[in-house]
Legacy VTK file of the C-alpha trace (Angstrom):
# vtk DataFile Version 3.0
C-alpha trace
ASCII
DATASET POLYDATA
POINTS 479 float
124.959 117.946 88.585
127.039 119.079 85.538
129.721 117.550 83.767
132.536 119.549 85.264
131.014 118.432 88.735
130.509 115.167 87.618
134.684 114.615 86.581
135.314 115.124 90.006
133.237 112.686 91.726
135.793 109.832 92.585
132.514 107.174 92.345
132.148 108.507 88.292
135.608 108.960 87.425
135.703 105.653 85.613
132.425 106.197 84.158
132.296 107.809 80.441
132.774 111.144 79.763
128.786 112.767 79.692
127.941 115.472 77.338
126.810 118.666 78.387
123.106 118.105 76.185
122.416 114.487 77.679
123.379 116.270 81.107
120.463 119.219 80.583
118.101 115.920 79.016
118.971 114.285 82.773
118.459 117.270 84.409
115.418 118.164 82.994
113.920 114.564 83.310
114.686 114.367 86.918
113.167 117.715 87.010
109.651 116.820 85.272
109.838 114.077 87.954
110.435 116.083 91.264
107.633 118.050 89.612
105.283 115.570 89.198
105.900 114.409 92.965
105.124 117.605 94.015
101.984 117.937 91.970
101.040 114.093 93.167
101.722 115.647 96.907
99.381 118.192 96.249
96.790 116.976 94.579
96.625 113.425 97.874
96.348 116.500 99.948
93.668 118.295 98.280
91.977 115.015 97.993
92.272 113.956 101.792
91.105 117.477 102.571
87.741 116.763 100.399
87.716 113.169 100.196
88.017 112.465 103.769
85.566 113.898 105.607
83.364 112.571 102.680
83.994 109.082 102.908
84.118 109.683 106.857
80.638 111.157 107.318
79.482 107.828 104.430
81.244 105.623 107.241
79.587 106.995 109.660
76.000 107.719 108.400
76.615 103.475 107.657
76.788 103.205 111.417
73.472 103.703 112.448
71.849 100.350 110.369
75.006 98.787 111.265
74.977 99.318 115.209
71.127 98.397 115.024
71.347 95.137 113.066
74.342 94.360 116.028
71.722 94.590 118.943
69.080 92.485 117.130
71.829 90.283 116.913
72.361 89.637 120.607
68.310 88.866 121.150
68.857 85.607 118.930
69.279 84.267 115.547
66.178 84.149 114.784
65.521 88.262 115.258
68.960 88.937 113.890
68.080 86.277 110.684
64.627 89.114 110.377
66.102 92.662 111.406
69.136 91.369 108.370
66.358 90.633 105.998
64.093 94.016 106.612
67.400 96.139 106.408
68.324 94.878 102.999
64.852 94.966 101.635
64.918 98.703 102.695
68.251 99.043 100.862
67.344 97.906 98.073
63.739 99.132 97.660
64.242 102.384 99.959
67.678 103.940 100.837
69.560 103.046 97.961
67.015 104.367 95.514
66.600 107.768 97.376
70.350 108.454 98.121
70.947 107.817 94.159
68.277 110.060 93.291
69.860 112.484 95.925
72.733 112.441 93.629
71.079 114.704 91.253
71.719 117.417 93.355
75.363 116.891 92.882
74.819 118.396 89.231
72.499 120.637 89.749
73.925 122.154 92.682
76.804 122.451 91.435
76.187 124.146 88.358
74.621 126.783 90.022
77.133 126.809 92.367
79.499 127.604 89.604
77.505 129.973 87.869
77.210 132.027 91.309
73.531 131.608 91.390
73.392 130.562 94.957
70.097 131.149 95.505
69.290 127.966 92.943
71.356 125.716 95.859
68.415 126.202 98.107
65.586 125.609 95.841
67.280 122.906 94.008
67.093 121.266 98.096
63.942 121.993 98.533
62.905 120.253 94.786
64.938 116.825 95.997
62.744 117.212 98.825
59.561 117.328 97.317
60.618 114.476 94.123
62.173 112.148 96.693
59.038 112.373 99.335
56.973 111.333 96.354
59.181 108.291 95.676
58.970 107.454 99.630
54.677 106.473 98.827
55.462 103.534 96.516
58.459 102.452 99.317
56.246 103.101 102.313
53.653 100.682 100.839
56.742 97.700 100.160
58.144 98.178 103.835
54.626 97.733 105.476
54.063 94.525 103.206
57.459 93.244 103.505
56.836 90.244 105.431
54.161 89.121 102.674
56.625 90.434 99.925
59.499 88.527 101.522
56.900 85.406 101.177
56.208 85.784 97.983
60.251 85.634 97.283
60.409 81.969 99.153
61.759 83.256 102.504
61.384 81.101 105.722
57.538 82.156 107.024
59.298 82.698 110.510
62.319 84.920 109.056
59.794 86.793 106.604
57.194 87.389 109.359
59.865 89.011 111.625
61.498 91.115 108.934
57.876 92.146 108.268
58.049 93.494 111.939
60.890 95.181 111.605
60.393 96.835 108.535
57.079 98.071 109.838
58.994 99.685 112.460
61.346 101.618 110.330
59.020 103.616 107.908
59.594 106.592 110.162
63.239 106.622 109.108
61.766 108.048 105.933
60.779 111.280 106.997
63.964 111.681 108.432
66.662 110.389 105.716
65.296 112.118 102.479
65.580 116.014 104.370
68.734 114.403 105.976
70.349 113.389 102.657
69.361 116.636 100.766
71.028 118.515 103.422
73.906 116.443 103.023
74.231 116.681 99.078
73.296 120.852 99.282
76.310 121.386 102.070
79.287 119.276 99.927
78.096 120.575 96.577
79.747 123.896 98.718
83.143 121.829 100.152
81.235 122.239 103.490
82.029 118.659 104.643
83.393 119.200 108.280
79.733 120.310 109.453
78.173 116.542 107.921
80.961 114.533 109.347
80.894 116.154 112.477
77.142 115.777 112.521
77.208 112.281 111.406
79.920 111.182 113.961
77.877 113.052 116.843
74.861 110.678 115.926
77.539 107.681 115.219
78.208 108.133 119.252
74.208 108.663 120.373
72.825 106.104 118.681
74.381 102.612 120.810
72.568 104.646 123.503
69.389 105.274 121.800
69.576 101.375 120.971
70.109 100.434 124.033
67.484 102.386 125.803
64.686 101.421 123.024
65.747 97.280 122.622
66.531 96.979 126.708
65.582 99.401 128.569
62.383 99.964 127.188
61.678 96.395 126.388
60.990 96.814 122.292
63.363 94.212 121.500
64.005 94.333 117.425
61.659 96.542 117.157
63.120 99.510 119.513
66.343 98.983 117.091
64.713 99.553 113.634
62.470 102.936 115.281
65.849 103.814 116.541
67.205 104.372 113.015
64.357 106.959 113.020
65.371 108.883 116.543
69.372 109.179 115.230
68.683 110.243 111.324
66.376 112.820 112.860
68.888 113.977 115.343
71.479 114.239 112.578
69.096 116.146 109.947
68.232 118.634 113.266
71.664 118.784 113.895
72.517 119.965 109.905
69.521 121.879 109.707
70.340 124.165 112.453
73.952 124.637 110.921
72.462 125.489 107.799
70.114 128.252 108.855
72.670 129.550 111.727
75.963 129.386 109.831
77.267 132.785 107.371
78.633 129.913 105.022
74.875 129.344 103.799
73.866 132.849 104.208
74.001 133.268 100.203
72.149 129.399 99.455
69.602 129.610 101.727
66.790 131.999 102.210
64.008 129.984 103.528
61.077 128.023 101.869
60.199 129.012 98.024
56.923 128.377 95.673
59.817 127.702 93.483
60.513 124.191 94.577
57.366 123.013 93.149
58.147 123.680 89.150
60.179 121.739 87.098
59.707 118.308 89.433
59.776 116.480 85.877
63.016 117.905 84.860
64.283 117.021 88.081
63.200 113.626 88.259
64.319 112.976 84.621
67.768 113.636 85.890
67.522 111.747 89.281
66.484 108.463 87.990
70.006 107.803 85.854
72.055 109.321 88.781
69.970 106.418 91.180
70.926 103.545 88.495
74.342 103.645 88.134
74.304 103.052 92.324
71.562 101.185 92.693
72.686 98.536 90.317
75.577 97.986 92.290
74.106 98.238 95.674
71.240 95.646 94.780
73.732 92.726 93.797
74.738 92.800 97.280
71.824 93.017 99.275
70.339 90.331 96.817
72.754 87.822 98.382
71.042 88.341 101.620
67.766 87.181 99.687
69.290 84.384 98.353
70.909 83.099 101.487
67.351 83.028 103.065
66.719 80.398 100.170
69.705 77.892 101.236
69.904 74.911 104.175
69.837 76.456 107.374
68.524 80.153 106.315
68.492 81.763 109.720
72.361 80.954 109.928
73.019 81.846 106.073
70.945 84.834 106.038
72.030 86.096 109.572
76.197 86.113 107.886
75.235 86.788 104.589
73.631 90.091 105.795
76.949 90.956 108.451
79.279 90.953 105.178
76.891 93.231 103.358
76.709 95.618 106.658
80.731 95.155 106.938
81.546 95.945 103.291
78.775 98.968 103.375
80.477 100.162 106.624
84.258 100.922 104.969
82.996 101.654 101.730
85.336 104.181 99.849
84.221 107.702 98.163
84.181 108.742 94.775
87.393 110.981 93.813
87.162 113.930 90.987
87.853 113.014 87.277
91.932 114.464 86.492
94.734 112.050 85.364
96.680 112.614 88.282
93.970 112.381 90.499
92.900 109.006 89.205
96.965 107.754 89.641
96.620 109.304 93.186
93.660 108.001 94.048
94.384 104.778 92.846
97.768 104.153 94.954
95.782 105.563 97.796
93.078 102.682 97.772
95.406 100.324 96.905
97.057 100.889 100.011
94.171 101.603 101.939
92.724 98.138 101.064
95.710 96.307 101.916
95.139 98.045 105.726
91.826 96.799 106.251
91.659 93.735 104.427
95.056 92.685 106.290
92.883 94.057 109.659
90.187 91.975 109.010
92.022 88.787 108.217
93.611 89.289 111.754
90.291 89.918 113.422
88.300 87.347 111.749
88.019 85.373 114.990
86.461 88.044 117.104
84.693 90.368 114.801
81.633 88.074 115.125
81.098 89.030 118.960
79.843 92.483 118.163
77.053 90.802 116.351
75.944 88.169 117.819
77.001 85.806 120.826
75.863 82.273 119.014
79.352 80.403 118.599
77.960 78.895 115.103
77.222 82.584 113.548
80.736 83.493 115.059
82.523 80.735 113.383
81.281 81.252 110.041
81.963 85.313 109.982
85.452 84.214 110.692
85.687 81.934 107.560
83.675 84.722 105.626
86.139 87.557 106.550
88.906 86.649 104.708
86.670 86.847 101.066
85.184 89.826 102.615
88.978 91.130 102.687
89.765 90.357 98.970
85.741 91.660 98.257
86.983 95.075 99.641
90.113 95.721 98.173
89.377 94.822 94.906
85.691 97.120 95.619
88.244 99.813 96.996
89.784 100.139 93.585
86.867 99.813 91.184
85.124 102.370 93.110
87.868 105.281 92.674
87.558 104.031 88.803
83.772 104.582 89.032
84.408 107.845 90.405
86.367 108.761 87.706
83.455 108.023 85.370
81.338 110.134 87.266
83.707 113.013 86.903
83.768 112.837 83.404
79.882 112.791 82.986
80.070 108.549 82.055
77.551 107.625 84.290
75.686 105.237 81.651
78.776 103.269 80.711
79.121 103.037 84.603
75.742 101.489 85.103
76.632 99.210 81.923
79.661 97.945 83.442
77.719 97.591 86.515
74.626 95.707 85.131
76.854 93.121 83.124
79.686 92.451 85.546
77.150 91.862 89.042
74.338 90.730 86.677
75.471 88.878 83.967
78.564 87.779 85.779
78.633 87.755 89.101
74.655 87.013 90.551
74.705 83.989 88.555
78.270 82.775 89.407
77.353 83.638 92.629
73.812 80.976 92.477
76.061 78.187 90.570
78.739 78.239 93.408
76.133 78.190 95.915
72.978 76.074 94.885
74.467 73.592 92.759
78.216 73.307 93.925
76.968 73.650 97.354
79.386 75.965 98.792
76.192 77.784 100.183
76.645 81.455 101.449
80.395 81.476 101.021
80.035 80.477 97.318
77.408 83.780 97.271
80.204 85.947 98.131
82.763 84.265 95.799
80.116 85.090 92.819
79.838 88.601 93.770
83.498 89.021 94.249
84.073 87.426 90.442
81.586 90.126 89.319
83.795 92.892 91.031
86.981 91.423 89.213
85.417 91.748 86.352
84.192 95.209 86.687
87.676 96.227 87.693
89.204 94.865 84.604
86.460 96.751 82.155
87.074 100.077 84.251
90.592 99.647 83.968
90.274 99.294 80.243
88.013 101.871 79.899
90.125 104.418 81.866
93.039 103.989 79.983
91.222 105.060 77.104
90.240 108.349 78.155
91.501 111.326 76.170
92.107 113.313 79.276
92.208 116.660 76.736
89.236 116.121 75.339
87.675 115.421 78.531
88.850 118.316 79.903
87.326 120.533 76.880
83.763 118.573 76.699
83.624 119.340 80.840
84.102 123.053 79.997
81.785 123.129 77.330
79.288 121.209 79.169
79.560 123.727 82.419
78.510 126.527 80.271
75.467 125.546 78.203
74.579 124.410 81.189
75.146 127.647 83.120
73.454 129.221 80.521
69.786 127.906 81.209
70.436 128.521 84.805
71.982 132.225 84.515
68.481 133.282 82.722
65.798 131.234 84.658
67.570 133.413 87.681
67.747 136.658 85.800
64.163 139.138 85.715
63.391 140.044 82.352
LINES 1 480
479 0 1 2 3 4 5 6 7 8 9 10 11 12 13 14 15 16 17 18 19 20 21 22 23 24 25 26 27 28 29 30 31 32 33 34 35 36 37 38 39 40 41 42 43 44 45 46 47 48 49 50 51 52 53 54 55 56 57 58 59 60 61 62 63 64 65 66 67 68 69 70 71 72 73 74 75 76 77 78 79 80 81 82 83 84 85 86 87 88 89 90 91 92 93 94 95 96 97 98 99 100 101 102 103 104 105 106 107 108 109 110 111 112 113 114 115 116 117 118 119 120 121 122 123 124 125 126 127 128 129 130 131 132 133 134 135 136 137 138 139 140 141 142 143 144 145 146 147 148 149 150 151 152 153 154 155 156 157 158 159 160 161 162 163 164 165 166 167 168 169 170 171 172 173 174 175 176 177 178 179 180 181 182 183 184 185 186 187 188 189 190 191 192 193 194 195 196 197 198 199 200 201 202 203 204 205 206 207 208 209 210 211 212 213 214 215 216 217 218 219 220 221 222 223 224 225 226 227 228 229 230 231 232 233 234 235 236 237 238 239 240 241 242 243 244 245 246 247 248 249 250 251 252 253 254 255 256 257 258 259 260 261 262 263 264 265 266 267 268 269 270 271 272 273 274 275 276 277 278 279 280 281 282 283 284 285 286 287 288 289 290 291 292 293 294 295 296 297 298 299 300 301 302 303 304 305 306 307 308 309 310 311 312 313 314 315 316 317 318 319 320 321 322 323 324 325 326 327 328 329 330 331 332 333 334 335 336 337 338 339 340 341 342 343 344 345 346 347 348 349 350 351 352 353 354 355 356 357 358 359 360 361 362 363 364 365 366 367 368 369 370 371 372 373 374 375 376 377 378 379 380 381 382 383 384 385 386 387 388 389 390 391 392 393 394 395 396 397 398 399 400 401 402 403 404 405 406 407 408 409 410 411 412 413 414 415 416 417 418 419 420 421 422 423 424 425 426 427 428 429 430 431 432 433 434 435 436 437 438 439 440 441 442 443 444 445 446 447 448 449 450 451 452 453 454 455 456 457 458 459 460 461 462 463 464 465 466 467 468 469 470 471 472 473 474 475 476 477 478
């Protein structure tokens, strides 16, 4: 509105007379704002359009340990206490170490995606392949021991020697998750993420029936849930695999099995083994509450709760957003407002979400205290994980996996044994350590964000996309 405008409005006319420059200054404010709302607009729509099939198909692929733990869970507490204890041994010595040396391909790929060497996206599947089988011997060996290695940590002999079971029964999940998470990382390094999340949700659906059939029908008990795990990742790797050598998308990326996969394994694995840490390190704080819990007063009870927050936090998890200043203030109001949602949804269901684990009243009533920590654990893990994403995008991922190792490790593990062991506020004073370690990790990441010089981020990434294009462009191109 101008100032001729302006001397007519009956609601100014008292109001000072406005110069025509601080008029064009208003104008032009409100107009870098309506601009900025429309770029905001844009960029929560390209981010839901990436972003959320992403953290979709990660909900769902969650599902399938989730769903398998919540049969056990209806045999007893004593199977429940041992199928808890054998998943989050083979999270933290198995799955969590293979999907973050998975993450490798995330660079890889995509630099050769960029570089239009698309041929590079195929091998550089095959080479996770063949590095991550390797790293399944030394995890094959823990799983079939796990009931003497969960011994050896000072778990219950009845808890360890079922989780021994159970673990035994889930080594055949490895030959299906490392092709299955390769063919996950070498479809989104594209933006193909409707095929995985439609994949993942068809095996989301099958596998309650595959449970069923294996724990019930068939008789197995604990151990028809953990081979299970084996039946639906293989089901969701046949599904992807089919897309991938069917579909024109990966016409261009794949074209079939190279000698090529076997050279440069080192190189590879030199880059995997940061990309695992900076996940792992979070990942293992939580699962080594579960351990703990088998160590307090009534361990089938602790562990058997202790282990249902870990699947419940896992299970909502968010994704990792793209490194920009206005995605990060995007992303940011998004999982604030997404955490508010679910923690708010949880706090309401905290008296029934028990059931779908297990029908003992005493495991029920001690989810429903839990849930409400679980809430605040998830909003507050909500927002530090966009901020970790944001690290990622920038190439920080070793002053990620500092902030990780001091804030769960220094901070939170041993809050989290003082509140429980010698204030005696058992598995919920577990939670209450990890959730201080969270806090502070949030606080550092928010520091450390705000510090970014977005400009010279923005010329390092460049620079860094083409020396490393470079190296790829030639390896590709016949002397």
């Amino acid at each position: 509105m101008d100032a001729a405008a302006a001397a007519h409005e009956p609601l100014l006319a008292a109001a000072p007379p406005t110069s025509g420059k601080a008029t064009a200054a208003d104008g032009y404010g409100r107009g870098r704002h309506e601009e900025g709302r429309r770029l905001a607009s844009a960029e929560a729509k390209r981010l839901l359009r990436l972003a959320g099939p992403i953290v979709a198909s990660c909900i769902l692929q969650c599902v399938v340990n989730m769903v398998s733990v919540m049969f056990v869970g209806h045999l007893g507490e004593l199977p429940l206490a041992g199928a808890s204890l054998a998943t989050s041994l083979a999270n933290v010595t198995g799955y969590s170490l293979l999907t973050g040396m998975a993450t490798a391909m995330d660079t890889l790929c995509g630099q050769a995606y960029g570089a239009r060497q698309y041929h590079l996206l195929g091998v550089y599947k095959q080479r996770a392949m063949v590095v991550l089988a390797a790293a399944c011997v030394p995890i094959a060996l823990v799983w079939a021991f796990a009931g003497r290695v969960l011994l050896l940590l000072g778990q219950d002999a009845a808890i360890a020697a079922e989780a021994g079971a159970y673990a035994r029964w889930m080594l055949p999940s490895l030959a299906a998750y490392v092709p299955l998470q390769c063919h996950i990382r070498f479809l989104q390094t594209q933006t193909v993420v409707l095929p995985v999340t439609a994949s993942s949700a068809a095996t989301a659906l099958l596998h309650p029936l595959v449970c069923w059939l294996l724990v019930f029908r068939a008789g197995m008990g604990s151990k028809g849930a953990a081979l299970a795990n084996a039946i639906s990742y293989g089901v969701n790797l046949a599904i992807l695999a089919l897309y991938v050598r069917a579909s024109n998308t990966c016409k261009g990326t794949w074209s079939g099995f190279s000698g090529e996969a076997f050279r440069e394994l080192r190189q590879f694995a030199v880059l995997a083994m940061p990309s695992a840490m900076m996940i792992c390190l979070e990942w293992w704080s939580f699962e080594i509450l579960v351990l703990l819990s088998g160590l307090l007063p009534n361990p089938q009870l602790e562990t058997s709760v202790l282990s249902i927050c870990t699947r419940v936090s896992n299970e909502i998890g968010a994704g990792q957003p793209q490194a920009a200043k206005r995605a990060t203030r995007v992303v940011m109001y998004m999982a604030l407002s997404e955490g508010l949602v679910i923690s708010f949804t949880m706090f309401l269901l905290r008296n029934v979400w028990g059931y779908m684990y297990s029908s003992e009243q005493e495991v029920v009533t001690y989810i429903a205290r839990m849930l409400p920590i679980l809430g605040i654990s998830f909003f507050i893990d909500g927002l530090h994980s966009s901020l970790s994403g944001v690290l990622t995008g920038c190439g920080k991922q070793k002053i990620g996996a500092a902030v990780n190792l001091g804030a769960f490790y220094l901070v939170g593990i041993p809050m989290a044994v003082l509140l429980a062991f010698f204030l005696h506020l058992n598995g919920m004073g577990l939670w209450l350590g990890i959730v201080c370690g969270s806090i502070i990790k949030l606080l550092v990441l928010i520091i450390v964000s705000c510090c970014i010089d977005w400009e010279k981020e923005a010329i390092m990434a460049k620079d860094r996309v083409f020396s490393s294009s470079l190296p790829i462009f030639w390896a590709a191109t016949p002397l």
